[in-house]
C-alpha positions as CSV (number, residue, x, y, z in Angstrom):
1,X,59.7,-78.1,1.9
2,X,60.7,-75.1,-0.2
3,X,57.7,-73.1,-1.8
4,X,58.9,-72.2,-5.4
5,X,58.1,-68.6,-6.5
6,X,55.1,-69.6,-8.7
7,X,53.8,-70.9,-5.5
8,X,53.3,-67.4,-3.8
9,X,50.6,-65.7,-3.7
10,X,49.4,-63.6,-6.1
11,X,49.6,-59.7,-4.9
12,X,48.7,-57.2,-7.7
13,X,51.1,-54.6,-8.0
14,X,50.8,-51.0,-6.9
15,X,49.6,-48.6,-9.3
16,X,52.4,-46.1,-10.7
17,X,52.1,-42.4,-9.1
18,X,50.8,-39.9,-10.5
19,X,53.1,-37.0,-10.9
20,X,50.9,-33.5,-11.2
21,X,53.5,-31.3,-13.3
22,X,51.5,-28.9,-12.4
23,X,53.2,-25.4,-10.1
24,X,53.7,-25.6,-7.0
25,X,51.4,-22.8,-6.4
26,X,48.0,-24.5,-8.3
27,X,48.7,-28.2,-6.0
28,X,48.1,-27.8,-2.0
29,X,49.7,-31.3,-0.6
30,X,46.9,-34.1,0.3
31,X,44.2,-31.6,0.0
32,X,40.6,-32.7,-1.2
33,X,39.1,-32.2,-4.9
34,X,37.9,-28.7,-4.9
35,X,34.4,-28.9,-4.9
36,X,32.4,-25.0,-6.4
37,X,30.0,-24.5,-3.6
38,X,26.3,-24.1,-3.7
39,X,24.9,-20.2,-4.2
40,X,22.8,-19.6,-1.8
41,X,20.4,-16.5,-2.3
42,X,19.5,-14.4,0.4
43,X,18.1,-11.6,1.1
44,X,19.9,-9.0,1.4
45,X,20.8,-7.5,5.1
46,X,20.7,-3.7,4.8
47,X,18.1,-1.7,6.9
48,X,15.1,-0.6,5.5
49,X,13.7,3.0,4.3
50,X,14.0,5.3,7.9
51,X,12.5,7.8,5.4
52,X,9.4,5.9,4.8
53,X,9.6,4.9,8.5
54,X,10.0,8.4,10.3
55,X,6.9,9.6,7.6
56,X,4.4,7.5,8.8
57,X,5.0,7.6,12.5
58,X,4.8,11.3,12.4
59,X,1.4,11.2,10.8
60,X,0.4,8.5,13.5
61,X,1.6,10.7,15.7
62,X,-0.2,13.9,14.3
63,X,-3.3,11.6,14.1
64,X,-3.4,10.7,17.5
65,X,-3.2,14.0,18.5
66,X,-5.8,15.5,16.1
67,X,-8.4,12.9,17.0
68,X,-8.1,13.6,20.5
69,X,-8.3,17.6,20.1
70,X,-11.3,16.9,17.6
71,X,-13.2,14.6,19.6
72,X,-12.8,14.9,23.8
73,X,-15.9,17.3,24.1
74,X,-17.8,15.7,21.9
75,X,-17.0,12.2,24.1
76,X,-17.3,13.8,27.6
77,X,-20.9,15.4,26.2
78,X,-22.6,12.1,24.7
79,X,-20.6,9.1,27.3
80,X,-19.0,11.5,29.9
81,X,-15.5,10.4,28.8
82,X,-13.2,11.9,26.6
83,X,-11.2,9.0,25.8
84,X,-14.1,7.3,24.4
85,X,-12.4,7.5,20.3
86,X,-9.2,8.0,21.0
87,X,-8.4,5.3,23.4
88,X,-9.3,2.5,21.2
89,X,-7.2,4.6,18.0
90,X,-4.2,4.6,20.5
91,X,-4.4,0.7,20.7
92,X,-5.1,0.1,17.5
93,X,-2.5,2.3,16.6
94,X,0.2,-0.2,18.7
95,X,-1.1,-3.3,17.2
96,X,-0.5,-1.7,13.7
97,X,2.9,-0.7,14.7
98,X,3.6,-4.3,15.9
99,X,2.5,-5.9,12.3
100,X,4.2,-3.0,10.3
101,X,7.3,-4.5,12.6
102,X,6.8,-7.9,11.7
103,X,6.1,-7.3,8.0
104,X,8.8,-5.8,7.3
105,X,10.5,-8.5,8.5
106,X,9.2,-11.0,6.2
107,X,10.5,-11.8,2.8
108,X,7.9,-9.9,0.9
109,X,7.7,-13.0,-1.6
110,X,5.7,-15.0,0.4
111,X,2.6,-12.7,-0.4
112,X,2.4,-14.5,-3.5
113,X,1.7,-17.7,-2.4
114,X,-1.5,-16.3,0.0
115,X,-2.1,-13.5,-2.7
116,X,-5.0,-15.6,-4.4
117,X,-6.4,-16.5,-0.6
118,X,-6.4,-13.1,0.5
119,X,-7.9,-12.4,-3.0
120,X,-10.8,-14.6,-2.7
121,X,-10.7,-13.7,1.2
122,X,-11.8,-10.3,0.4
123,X,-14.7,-11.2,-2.1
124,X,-16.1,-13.6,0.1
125,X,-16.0,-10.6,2.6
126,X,-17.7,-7.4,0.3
127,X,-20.2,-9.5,-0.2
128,X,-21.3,-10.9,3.2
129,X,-21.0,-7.1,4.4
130,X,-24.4,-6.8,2.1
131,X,-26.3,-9.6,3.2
132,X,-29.0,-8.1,5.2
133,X,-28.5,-8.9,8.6
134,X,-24.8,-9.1,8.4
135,X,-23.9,-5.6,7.5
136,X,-23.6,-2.8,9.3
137,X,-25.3,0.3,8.3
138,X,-23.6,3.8,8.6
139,X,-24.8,7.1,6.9
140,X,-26.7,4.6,4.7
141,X,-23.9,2.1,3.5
142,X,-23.5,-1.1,4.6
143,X,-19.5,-0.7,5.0
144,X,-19.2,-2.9,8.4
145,X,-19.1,-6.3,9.7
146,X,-19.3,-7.4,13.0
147,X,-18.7,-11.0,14.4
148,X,-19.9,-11.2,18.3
149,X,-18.2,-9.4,20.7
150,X,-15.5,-8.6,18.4
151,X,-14.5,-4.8,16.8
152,X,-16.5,-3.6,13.8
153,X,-14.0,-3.9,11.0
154,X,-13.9,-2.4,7.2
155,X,-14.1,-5.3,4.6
156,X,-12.9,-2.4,1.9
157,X,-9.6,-1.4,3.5
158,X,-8.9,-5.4,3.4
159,X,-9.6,-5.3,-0.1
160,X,-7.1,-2.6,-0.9
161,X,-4.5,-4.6,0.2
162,X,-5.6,-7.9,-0.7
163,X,-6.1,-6.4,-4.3
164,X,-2.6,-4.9,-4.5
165,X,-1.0,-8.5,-3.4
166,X,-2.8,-10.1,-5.9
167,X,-2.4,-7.5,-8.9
168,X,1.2,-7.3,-8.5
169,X,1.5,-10.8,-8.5
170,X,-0.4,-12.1,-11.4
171,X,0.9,-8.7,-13.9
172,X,4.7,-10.3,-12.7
173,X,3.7,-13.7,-14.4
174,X,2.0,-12.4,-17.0
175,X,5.1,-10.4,-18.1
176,X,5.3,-9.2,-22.1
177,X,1.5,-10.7,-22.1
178,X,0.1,-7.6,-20.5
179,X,0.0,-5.4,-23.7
180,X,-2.5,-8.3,-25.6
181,X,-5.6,-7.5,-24.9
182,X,-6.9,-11.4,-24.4
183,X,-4.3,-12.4,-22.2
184,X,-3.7,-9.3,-20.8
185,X,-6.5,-6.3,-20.5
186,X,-9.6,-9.0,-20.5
187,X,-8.0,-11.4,-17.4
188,X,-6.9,-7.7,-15.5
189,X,-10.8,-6.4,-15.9
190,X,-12.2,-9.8,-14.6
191,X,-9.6,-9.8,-11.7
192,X,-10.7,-6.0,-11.1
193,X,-14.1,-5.1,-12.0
194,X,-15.8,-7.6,-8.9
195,X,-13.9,-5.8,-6.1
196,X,-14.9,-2.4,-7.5
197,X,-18.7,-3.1,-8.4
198,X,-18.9,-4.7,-4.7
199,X,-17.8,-1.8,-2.9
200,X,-20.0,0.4,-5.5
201,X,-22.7,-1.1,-4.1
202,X,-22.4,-0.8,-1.0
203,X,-22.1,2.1,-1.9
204,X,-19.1,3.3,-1.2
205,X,-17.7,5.8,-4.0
206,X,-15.0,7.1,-2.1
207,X,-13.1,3.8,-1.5
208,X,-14.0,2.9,-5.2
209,X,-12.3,5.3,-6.6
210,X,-9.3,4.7,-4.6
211,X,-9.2,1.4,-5.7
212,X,-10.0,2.0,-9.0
213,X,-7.1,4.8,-9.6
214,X,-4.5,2.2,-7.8
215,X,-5.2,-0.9,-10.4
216,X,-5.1,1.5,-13.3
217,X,-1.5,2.7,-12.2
218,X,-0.4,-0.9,-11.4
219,X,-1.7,-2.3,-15.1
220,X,0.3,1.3,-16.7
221,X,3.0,0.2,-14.5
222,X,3.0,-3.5,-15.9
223,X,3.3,-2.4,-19.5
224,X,-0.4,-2.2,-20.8
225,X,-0.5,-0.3,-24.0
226,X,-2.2,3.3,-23.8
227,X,-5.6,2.6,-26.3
228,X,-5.8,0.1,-23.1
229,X,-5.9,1.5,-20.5
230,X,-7.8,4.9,-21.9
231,X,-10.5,2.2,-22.9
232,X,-10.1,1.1,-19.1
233,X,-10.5,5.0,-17.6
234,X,-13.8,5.6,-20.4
235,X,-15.2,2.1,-18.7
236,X,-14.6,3.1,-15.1
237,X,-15.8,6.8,-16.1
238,X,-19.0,5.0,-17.1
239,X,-19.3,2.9,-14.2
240,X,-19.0,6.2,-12.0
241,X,-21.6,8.5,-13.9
242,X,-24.0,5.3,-13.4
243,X,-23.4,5.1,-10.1
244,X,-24.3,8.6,-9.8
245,X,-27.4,8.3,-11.9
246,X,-28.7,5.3,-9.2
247,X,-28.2,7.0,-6.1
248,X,-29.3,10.2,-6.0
249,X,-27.2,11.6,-3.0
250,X,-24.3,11.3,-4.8
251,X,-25.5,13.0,-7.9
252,X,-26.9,15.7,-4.6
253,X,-23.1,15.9,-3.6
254,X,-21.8,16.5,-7.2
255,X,-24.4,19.9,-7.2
256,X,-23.6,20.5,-4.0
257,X,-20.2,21.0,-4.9
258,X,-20.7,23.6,-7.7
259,X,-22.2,25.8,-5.1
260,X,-22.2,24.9,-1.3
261,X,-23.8,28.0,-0.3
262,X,-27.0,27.7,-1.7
263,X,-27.8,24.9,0.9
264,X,-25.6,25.9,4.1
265,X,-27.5,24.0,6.6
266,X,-28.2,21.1,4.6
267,X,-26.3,19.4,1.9
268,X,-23.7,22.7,1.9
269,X,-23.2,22.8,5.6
270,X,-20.3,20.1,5.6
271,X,-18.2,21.9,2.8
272,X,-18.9,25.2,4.5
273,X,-17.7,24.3,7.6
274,X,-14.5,22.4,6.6
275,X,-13.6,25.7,4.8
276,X,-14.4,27.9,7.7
277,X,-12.6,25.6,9.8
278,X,-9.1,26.0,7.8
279,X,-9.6,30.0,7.5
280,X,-10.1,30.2,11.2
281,X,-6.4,28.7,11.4
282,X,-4.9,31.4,9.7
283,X,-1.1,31.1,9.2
284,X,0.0,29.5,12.5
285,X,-3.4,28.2,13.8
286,X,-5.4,28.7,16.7
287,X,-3.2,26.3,19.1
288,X,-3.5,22.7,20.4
289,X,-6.7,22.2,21.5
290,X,-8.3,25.1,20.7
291,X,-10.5,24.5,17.5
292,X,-13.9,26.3,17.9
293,X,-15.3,24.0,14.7
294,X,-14.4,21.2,16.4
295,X,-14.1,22.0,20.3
296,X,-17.9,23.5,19.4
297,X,-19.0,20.5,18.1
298,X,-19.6,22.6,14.8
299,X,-17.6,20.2,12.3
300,X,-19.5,16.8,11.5
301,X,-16.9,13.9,11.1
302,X,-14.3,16.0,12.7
303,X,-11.4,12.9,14.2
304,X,-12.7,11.5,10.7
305,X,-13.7,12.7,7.4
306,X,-12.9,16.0,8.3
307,X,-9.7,15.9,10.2
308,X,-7.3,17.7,7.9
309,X,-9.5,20.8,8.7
310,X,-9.0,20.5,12.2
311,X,-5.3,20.2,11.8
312,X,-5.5,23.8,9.6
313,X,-7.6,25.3,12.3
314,X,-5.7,24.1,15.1
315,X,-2.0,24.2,13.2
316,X,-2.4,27.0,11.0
317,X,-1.2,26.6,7.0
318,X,2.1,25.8,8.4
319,X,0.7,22.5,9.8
320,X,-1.2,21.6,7.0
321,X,1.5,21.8,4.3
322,X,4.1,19.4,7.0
323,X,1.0,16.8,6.9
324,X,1.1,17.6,3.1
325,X,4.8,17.3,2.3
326,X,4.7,14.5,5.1
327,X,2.7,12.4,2.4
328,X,4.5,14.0,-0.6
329,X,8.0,12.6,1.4
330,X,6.0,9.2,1.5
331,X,5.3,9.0,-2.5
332,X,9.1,10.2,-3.5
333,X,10.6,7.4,-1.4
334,X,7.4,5.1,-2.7
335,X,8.6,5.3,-6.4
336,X,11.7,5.3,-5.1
337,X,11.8,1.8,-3.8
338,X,9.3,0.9,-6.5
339,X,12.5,1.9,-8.9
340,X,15.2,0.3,-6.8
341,X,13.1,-3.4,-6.2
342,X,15.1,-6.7,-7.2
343,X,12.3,-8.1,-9.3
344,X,9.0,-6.7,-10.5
345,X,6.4,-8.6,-7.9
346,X,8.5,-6.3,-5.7
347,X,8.1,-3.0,-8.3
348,X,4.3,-3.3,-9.1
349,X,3.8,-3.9,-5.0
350,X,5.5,-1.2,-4.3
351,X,3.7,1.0,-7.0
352,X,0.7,-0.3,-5.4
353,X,0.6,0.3,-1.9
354,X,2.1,4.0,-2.6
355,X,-0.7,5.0,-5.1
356,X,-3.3,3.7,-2.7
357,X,-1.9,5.7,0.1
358,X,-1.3,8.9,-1.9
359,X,-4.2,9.2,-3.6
360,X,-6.7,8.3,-0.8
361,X,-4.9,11.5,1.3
362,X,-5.3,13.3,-1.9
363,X,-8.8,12.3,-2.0
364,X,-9.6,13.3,1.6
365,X,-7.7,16.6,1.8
366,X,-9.2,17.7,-1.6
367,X,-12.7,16.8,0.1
368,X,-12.1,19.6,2.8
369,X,-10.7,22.0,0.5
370,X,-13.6,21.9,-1.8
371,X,-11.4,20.5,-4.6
372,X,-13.4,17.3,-5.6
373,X,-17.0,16.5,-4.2
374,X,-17.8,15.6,-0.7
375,X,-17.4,11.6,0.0
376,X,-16.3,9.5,3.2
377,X,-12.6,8.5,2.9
378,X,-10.6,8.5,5.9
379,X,-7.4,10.8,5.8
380,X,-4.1,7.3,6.1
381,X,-2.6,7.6,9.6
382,X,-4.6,10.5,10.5
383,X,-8.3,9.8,10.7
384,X,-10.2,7.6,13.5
385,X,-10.0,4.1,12.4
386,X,-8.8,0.7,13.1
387,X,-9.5,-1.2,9.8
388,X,-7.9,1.4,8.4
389,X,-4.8,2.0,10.5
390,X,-3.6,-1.3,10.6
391,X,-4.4,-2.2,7.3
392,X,-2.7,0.5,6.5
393,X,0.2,-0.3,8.7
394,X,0.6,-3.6,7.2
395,X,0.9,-2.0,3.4
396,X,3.9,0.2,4.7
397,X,5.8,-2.6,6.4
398,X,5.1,-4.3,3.2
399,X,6.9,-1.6,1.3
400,X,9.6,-1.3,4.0
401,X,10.7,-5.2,3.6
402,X,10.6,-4.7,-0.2
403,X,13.1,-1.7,0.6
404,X,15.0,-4.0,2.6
405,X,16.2,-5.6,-0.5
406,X,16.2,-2.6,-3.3
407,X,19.6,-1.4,-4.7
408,X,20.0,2.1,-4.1
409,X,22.4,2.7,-6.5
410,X,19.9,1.7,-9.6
411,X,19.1,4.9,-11.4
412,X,16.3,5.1,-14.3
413,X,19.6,5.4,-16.7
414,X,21.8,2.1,-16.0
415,X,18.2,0.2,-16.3
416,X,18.5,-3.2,-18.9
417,X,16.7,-2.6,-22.5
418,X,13.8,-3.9,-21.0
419,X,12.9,-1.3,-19.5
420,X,13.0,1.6,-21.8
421,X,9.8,3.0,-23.9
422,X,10.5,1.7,-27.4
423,X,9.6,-2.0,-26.6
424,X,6.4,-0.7,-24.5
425,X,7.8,-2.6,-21.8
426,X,6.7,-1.7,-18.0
427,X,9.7,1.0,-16.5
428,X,10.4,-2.2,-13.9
429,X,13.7,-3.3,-12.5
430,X,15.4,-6.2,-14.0
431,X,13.8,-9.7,-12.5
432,X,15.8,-12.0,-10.4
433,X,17.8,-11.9,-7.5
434,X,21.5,-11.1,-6.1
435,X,23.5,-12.9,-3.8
436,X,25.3,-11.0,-1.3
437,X,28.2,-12.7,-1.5
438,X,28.3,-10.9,-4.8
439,X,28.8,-7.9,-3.1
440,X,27.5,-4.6,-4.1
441,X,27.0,-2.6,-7.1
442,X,29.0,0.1,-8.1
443,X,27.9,2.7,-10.5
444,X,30.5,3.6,-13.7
């Protein structure tokens, strides 16, 4: 039987090619849609600030050295050991190296996910360090805590940091709001003010001030108006002279510092012997070792307070101005990154941890030369301490990871609109970040 042509199946037919008229060159034979990738951010992979670097492990370095020269005799005397302080700086020192390492490492951007932890971390801690029972008395201040067999540890130095974290962070979301004085100066103060009053009553006017000069910068830095922040500086000028006014030592220290030789051998003798300590050194100092303030067990606090003096005896004025300019190389290359940082969480952290660094040696070396009045602040990197070494470790490798990422060729001039004076906008680098596939910048 014969099948008729309407009997066939039905097939449908083949659709008609497509000819692309298109040039040869825009048309690659039986290749796939062209699909834009993703772009992926990353941080970017150049090394960090050697500058920054190289600074601070020369003043550990210095450090180690000048707390063993100021403090062997006095350890062989009272234990019969004369690595008794300066063994345990020398470990500390290590650890602190190690998480300096390891923050640096880490995108510094996760800080502002823990910053309101370590925030509340650190009140929780200022105030257990008062709790009778809890704190540990020295020189009459209840600075220390203790847990067990553990070290004795600083709750202040934590604060420092933990402050700076959390500063930084909420003045970047905040942005233009800063300069109102609801949203802006009132929320900043109730951040701020605890943490200072806490160590205040410890007391604690040293660290206080530190802290205090470091969250004015930062809020400057953010883009508060001036009648701000000079209504901030008469407030914490307040808080200080009432301070003074309740504790009478201090307001002792404050005379004492208008003339130090009408008390040598009591509230004088500290300021008289940090002086006589640094003219002893002379030019080129009395040697390694060799200190007769501190070798004599003369100079109180010497591997502490008072170790800038022993580095002036021992080193001479050619020692003192390297530690100095060794701190001074530390706060150019601070602003630097500060200027150079791809957003401005990275900027006001940056601004941060150098002001805090800077002015608590400025604080410390202008104790010893009789600049400002006598208080106990360690000397960064230098002094006996392992709160304060590795806290202060951790705020450098902070600052290198942020230079990890900074554009070095951002100048002050080829800054966005935002930046500039006329707006009262904060001198902060434009937010948001840059691929490296992008490649990098050129100047011109």
């Amino acid at each position: 039987m014969t099948v008729g042509p309407l009997a066939r199946p039905m097939v449908h037919p083949r659709p008609a090619p497509v000819v692309d008229d298109r040039p040869r060159a825009g048309r690659v034979s039986g290749a796939r849609p062209i699909v834009a990738p993703r772009t992926r951010l990353r941080r970017d992979a150049h090394q960090p600030d050697y500058v920054v670097l190289v600074s601070v492990v020369a003043l550990v370095a210095v450090g180690i050295l000048m707390v063993y020269s100021s403090s062997a005799m006095r350890s062989y005397a009272s234990y019969d050991d004369t690595l008794r302080i300066v063994g345990p700086q020398i470990v500390w020192g290590v650890i602190g190296l190690g998480a300096m390492v390891i923050a640096s490492r880490i995108d510094y951007r996760w800080l502002r996910l823990v910053s309101v932890p370590m925030y509340i971390l650190a009140l929780g801690l200022l105030v257990v360090v008062l709790l009778p029972g809890l704190g540990i008395q020295v020189g009459g201040s209840a600075r220390w805590l203790q847990v067990g067999p553990l070290p004795a540890v600083h709750p202040a130095e934590f604060a420092k940091l933990a402050l700076v974290v959390y500063v930084a962070h909420w003045c970047a979301r905040r942005g233009p709001e800063i300069r109102r004085f609801s949203k802006g100066t009132v929320p900043f103060l109730l951040i701020f003010t605890p943490v200072v009053l806490l160590v205040l009553r410890e007391p604690d006017l040293g660290t206080a001030a530190v802290i205090g000069l470091t969250g004015f910068v930062m809020f400057f830095a953010a883009g508060a108006t001036l009648w701000h922040i000079l209504a901030i500086g008469g407030a914490g000028l307040g808080v200080a002279l009432f301070s003074l006014a309740r504790n009478p030592y201090q307001l002792e220290r404050v005379t004492t510092f208008l003339d130090p030789w009408k008390d040598p051998l009591g509230t004088g003798f500290h300021t008289i012997q940090g002086l006589l300590a640094l003219g002893l050194g002379g030019v080129v100092g009395a040697g390694l070792g060799e200190s007769r303030q501190a070798g004599g067990l003369f100079l109180p606090n010497a591997w502490n307070d008072y170790v800038f003096a022993v580095v002036g005896e021992e080193f001479g004025l050619i020692g003192a101005v390297i530690v100095i300019s060794l701190f001074a190389l530390l706060a150019w290359r601070g602003v630097r990154i500060a200027l150079a940082a791809p957003d401005a969480f990275g900027a006001l952290l940056a601004t941060g941890i150098t002001t805090w660094l800077c002015v608590q040696a400025f604080i410390n070396i202008g104790v010893v030369v009789s600049l400002i009045p006598v208080t106990g602040i360690t000397l960064p990197f230098v002094s006996a301490g392992g709160s304060s070494l590795v806290v202060s470790f951790v705020a450098v490798g902070i600052l290198l990871s942020i230079s990890r990422e900074s554009d070095a060729t951002r100048v002050v001039s080829d800054a966005g609109p935002h930046r500039g004076r006329r707006n009262g906008r904060a001198h902060l680098p434009r937010p948001g970040r840059r691929s490296v596939a992008d490649g990098p910048r050129r100047r011109g």
